[in-house]
TISEPA-52657 format. One line per field, with one value per residue (C-alpha): residue number from 1; residue in one letter; x, y, z. Coordinates in pm, 1 decimal, decimal comma. Layout:
% TISEPA-52657
n: (NUM  ...) $
res: (a  ...) $
c1: (X  ...) $
c2: (Y  ...) $
c3: (Z  ...) $
% end
This chain:
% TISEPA-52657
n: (1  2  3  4  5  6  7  8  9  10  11  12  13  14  15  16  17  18  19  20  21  22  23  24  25  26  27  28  29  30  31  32  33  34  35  36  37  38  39  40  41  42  43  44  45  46  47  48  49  50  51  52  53  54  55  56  57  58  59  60  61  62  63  64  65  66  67  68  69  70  71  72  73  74  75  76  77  78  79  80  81  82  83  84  85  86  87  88  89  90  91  92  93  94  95  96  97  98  99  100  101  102  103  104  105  106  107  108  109  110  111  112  113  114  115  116  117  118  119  120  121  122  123  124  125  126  127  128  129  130  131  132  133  134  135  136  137  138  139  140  141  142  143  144  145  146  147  148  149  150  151  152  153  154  155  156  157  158  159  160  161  162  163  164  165  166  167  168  169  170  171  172  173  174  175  176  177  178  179  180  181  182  183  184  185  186  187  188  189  190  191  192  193  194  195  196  197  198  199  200  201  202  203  204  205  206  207  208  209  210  211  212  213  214  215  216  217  218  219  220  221  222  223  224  225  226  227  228  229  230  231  232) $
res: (x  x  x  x  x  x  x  x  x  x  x  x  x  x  x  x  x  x  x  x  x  x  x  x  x  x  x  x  x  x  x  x  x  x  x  x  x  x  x  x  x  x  x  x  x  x  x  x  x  x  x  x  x  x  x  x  x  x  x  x  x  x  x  x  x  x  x  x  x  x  x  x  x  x  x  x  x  x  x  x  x  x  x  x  x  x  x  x  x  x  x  x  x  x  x  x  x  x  x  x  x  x  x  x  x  x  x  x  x  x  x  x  x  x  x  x  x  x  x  x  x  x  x  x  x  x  x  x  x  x  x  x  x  x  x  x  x  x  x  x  x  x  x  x  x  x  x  x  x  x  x  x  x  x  x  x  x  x  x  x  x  x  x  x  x  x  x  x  x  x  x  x  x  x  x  x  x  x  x  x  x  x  x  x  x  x  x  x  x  x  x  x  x  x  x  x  x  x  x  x  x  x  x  x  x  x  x  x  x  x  x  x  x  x  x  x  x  x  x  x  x  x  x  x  x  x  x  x  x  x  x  x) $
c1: (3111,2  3191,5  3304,5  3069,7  3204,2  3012,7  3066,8  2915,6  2984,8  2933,8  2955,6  2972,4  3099,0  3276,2  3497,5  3429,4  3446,9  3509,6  3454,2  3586,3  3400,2  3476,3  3241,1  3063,6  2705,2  2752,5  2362,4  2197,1  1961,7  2070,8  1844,1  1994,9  2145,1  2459,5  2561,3  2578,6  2851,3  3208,6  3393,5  3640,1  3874,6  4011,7  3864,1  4005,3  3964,9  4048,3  3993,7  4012,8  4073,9  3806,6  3986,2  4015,0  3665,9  3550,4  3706,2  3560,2  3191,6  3233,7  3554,1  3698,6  3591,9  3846,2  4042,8  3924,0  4148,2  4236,2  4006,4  3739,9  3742,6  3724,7  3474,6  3290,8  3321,1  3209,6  2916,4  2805,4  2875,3  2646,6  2373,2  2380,0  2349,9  2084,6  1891,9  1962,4  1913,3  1582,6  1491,3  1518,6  1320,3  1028,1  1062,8  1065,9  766,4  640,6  752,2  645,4  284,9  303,2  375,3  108,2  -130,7  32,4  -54,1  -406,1  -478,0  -267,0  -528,8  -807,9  -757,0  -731,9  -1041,3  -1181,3  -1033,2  -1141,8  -1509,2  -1502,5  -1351,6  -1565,3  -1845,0  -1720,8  -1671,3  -2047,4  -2142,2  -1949,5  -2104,8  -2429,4  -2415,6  -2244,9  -2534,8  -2749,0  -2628,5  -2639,9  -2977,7  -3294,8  -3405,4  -3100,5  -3191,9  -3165,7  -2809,2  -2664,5  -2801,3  -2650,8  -2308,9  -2321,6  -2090,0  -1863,3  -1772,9  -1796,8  -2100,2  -2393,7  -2783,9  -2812,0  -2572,2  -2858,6  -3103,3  -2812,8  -2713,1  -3128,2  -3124,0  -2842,4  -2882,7  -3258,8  -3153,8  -2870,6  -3048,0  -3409,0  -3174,7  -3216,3  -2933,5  -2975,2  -3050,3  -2815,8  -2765,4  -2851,7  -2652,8  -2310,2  -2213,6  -2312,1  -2449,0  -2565,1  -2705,1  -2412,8  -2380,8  -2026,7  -1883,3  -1811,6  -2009,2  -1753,5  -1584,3  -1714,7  -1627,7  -1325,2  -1590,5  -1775,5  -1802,9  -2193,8  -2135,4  -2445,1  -2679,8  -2644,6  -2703,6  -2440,1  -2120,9  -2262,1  -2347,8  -2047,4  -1840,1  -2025,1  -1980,1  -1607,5  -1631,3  -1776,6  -1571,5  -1267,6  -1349,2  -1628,9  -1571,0  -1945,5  -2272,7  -2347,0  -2064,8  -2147,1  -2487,7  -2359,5  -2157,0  -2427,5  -2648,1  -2455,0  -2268,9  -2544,3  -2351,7  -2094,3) $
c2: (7996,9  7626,3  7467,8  7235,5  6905,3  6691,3  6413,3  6308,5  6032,5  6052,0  5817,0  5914,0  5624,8  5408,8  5674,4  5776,8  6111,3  6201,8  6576,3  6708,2  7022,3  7232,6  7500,2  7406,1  7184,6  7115,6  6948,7  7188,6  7392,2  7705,0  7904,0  7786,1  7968,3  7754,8  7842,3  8235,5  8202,2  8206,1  7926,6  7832,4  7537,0  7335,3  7145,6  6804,3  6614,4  6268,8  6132,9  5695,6  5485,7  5341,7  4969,2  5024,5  5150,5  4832,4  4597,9  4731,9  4710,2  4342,1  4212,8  3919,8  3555,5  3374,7  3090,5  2710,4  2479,1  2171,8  1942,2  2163,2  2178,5  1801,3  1808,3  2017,3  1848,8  1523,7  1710,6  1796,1  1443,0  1333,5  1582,2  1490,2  1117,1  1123,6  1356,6  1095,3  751,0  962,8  985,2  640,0  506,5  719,5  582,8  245,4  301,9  425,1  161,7  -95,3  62,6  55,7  -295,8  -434,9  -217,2  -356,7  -701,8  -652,1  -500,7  -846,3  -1028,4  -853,8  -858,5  -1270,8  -1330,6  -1107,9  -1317,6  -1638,1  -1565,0  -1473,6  -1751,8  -1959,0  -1718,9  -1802,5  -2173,6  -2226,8  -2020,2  -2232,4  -2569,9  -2444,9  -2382,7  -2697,3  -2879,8  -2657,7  -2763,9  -3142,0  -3061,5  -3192,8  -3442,7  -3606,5  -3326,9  -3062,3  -3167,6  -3257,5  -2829,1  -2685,7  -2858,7  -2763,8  -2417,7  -2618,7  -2733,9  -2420,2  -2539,8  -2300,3  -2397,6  -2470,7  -2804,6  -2949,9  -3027,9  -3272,3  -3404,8  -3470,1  -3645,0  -3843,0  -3958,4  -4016,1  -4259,5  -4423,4  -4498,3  -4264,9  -4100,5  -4432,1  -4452,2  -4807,1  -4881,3  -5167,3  -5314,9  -5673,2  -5734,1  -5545,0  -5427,8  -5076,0  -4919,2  -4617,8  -4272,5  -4244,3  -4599,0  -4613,9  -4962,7  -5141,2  -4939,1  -4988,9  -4742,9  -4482,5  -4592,8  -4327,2  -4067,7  -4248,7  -4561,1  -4455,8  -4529,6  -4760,3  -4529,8  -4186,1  -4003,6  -3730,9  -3934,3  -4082,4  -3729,7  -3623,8  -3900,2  -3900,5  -3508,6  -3578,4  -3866,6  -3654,6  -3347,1  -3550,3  -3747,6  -3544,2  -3155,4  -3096,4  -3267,4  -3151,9  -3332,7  -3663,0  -3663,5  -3558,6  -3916,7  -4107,5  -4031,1  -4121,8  -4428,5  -4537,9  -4537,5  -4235,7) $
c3: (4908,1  4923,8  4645,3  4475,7  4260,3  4012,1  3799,0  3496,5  3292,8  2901,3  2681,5  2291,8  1994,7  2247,4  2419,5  2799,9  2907,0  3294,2  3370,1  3742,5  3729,1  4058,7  4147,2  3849,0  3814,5  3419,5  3435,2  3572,7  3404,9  3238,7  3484,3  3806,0  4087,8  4024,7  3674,0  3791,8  4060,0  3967,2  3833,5  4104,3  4153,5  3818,4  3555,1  3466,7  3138,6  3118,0  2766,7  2784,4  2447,2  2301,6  2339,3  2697,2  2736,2  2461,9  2754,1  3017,6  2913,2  2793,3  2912,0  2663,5  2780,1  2897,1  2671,3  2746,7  2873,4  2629,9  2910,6  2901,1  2472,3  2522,1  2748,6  2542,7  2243,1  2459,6  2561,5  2180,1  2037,8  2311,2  2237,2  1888,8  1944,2  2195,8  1902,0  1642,2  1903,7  1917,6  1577,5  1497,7  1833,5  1641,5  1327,0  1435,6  1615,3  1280,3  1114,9  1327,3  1304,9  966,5  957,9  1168,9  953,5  618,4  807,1  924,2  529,5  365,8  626,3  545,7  204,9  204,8  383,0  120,8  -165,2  61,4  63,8  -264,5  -425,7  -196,3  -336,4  -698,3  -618,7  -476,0  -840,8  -1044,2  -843,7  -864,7  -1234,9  -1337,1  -1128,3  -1330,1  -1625,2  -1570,4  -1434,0  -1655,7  -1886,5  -2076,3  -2405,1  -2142,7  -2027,9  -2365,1  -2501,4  -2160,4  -2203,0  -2647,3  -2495,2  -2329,8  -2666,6  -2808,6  -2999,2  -3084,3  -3009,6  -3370,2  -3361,7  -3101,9  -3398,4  -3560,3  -3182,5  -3124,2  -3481,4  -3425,5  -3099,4  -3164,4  -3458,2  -3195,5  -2865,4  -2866,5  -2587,0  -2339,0  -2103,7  -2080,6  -2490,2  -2579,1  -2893,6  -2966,2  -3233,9  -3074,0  -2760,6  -2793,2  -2518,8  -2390,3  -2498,7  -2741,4  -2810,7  -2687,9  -2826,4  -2631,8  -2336,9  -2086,4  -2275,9  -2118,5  -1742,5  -1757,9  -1756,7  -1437,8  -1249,7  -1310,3  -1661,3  -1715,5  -1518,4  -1549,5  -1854,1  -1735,5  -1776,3  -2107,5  -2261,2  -2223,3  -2316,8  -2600,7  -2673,6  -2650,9  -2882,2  -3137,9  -3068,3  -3120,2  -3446,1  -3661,1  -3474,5  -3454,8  -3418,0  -3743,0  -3885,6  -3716,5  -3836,6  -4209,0  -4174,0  -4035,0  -4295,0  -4536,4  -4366,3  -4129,7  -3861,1  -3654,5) $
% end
């Protein structure tokens, strides 16, 4: 019979084992015609070291030249940069985004307080013109808060004012040169309130207001001295 070789390759915890088995089929199964003849030729064992066997399944890589560490180290340094030069083109964008919104709020937020201080402007017009609205009574009670003067110093102011001029802007006084609601004396006293000064009853009242303000504190008071001196 011819002799019949076969190889098999094992590989157990890093260490090859090569069996030469002559006459021999070491894989074949136990019922085969093969494992009944007699064993002829040799058997050969070759045991290799696991370091050798380590190296040949993943041979070490081999050692970079100092150029190509450089170049290596070039290539990083640029990767890292280009990640970085990246990063900051986005946040500029962000910020610049940012920045046009903080802009179009700030403008926003102007025209806002624009129209409403020309909201609170037209108010306060309209009330002031409200308050030197009327018959000259009418002005003299609406301005009484400005003074910080309650409704109930009016009675006092009407009394007064009713014994100085009956409340005639143009009253004048024969006998001096009073003139006026208040009887300012003289009456161009009260030009620094108004060019108007002989006319309107608005520039008078409150010349007049101030006048009293400034030298008696209250209506009340004035009247108190002109009814006892005749005069305020």
């Amino acid at each position: 019979m011819k002799a019949k070789r076969s190889v098999a390759v094992l590989a157990v915890s890093g260490i090859a084992v090569v069996s030469v088995v002559a006459g021999l089929d070491l894989f074949s199964s136990p019922g085969s015609s093969a494992a009944s003849d007699p064993v002829s030729g040799r058997a050969e064992l070759a045991v290799l070291n696991s370091e050798k066997a380590q190296k040949a399944k993943s041979p070490s890589p081999k050692p970079l030249s100092a150029q190509e560490q450089a170049e290596e180290v070039t290539r990083l340094r640029n990767q890292i940069e280009a990640v970085e030069a990246a990063r900051i083109a986005l946040q500029n964008k962000a910020d610049l985004r940012q920045k046009a919104k903080n802009t179009a709020l700030a403008r926003y937020k102007a025209l806002q307080k624009t129209d409403e201080n020309s909201r609170e402007e037209r108010a306060s017009r309209d009330a002031e013109r409200k308050k030197i609205s009327g018959t000259p009574r009418e002005i003299a009670m609406n301005l009484l808060p400005d003074h910080g003067w309650k409704e109930s110093q009016f009675s006092c102011l009407d009394s007064l004012w009713t014994k100085e001029s009956r409340w005639k802007v143009s009253a004048d006084n024969p006998t001096s040169s009073a003139y006026g609601i208040p009887q300012a004396l003289p009456g161009n006293r009260m030009a620094a309130y108004g060019s108007d000064w002989r006319t309107n009853p608005v520039t008078q009242i409150k010349w007049g207001l101030d006048y009293i303000e400034n030298t008696y504190g209250s209506p009340c008071g004035a009247w108190s001295h002109s009814k006892a001196k005749g005069w305020y």
